[in-house]
C-alpha positions in Angstrom: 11.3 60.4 13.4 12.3 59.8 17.0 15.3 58.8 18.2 14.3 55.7 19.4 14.4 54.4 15.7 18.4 53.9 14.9 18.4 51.9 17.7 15.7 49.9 16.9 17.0 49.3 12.8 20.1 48.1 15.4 18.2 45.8 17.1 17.0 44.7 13.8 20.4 44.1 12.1 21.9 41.8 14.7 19.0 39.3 14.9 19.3 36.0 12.7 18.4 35.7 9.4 15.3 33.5 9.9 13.9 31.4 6.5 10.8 29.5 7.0 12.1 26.6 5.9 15.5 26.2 7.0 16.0 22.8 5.4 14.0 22.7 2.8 15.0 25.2 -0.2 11.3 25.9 -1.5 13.3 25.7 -5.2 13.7 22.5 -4.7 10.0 21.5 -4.6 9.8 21.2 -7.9 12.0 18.2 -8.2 10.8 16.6 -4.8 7.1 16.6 -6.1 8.7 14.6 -9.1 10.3 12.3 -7.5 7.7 11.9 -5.1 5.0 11.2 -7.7 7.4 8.8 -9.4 7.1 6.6 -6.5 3.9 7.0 -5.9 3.2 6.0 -9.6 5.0 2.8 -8.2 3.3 1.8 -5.4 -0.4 2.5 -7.5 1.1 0.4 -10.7 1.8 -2.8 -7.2 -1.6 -1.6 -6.2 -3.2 -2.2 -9.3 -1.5 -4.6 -10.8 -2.1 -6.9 -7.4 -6.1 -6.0 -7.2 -5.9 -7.3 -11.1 -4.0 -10.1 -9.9 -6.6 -11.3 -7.2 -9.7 -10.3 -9.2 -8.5 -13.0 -11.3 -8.3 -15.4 -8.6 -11.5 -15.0 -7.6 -13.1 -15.2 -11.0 -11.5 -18.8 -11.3 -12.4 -19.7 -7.7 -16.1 -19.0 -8.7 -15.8 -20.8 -11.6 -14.2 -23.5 -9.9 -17.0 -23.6 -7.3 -19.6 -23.4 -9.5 -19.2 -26.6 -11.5 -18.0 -28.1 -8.6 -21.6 -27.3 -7.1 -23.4 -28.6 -10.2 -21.7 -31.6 -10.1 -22.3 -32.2 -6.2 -26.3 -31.1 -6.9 -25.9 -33.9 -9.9 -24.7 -36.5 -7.4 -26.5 -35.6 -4.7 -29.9 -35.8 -7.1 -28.7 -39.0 -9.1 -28.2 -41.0 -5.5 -30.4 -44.7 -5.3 -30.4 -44.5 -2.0 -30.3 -42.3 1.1 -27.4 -43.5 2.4 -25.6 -42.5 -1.0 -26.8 -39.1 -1.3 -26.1 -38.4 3.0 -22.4 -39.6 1.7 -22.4 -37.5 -1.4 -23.7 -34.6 0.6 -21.2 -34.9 3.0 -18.1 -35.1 0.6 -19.5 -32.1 -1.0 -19.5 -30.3 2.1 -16.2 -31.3 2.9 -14.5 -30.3 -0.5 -16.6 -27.4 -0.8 -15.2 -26.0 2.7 -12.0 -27.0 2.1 -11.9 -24.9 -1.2 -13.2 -21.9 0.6 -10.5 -22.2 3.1 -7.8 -22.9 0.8 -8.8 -19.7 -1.1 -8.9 -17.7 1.6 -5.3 -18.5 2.6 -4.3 -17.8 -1.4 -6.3 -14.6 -1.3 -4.7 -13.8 2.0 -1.1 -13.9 0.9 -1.7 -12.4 -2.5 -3.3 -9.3 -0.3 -0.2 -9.2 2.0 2.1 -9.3 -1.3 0.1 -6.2 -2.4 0.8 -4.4 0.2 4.3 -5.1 0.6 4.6 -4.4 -3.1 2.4 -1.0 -2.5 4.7 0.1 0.4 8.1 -0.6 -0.6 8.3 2.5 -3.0 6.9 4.4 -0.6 9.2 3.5 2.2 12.1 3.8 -0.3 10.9 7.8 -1.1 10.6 8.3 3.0 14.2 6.6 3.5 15.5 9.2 0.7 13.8 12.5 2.1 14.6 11.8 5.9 18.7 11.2 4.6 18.2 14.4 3.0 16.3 16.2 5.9 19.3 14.7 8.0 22.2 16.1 5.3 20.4 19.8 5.4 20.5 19.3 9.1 23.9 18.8 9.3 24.7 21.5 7.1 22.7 24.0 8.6 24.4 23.3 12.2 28.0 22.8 10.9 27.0 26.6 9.0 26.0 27.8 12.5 
């Protein structure tokens, strides 16, 4: 051994104890992955439970529309004149569009209450880890 050695094991001894993860104890994962698939559970039961919600919509809109356009095709086809059947055409056309519309401002809002409903837990577990990243934080400079 040379003599260079010692001096080096020196060297060694007064550098910082460095941990790869200085504010996260890997111990902990455990518990984080819990939690964290707790609120993930959350925002997929909002998720799902909102795609059930507007599947169902849509069923009755389509149900809706469709015996909406039987009837119109029955007026239109039971008409005596032209005139009447232009008329019957044209009220058809204007319920029928604003149906669509109105359905697509339902669907709209039920979408943007899914997601709101999806993201809330999530924001909730970010909120609780970045408090805890900034606590460890703390710690770790008031230890230094």
């Amino acid at each position: 051994m040379s003599k260079a050695e010692p001096a080096d094991r020196t060297k060694d001894a007064d550098k910082p104890d460095i941990t790869p993860f200085p504010l996260f104890d890997p111990g902990d994962a455990a518990s984080a992955n819990a939690r964290n698939l707790d609120f993930a559970a959350r925002a997929a039961r909002a998720s799902f439970g909102g795609a059930a919600q507007l599947g169902w919509e849509i069923v009755g809109f389509v149900n809706m529309r469709l015996a909406k356009d039987i009837a119109g095709a029955q007026k239109v086809m039971t008409a005596k004149t032209s005139h009447e059947a232009f008329h019957e055409q044209a009220s058809f056309m204007e319920q029928t569009l604003r149906d669509y519309a109105d359905a697509a401002s339902k669907w709209f809002h039920i979408a943007a209450d899914v997601a709101t409903h999806t993201l809330t837990p999530l924001e909730q577990r970010t909120e609780e880890v970045l408090e805890e990243l900034d606590e460890r934080g703390a710690q770790a400079e008031a230890a230094a």
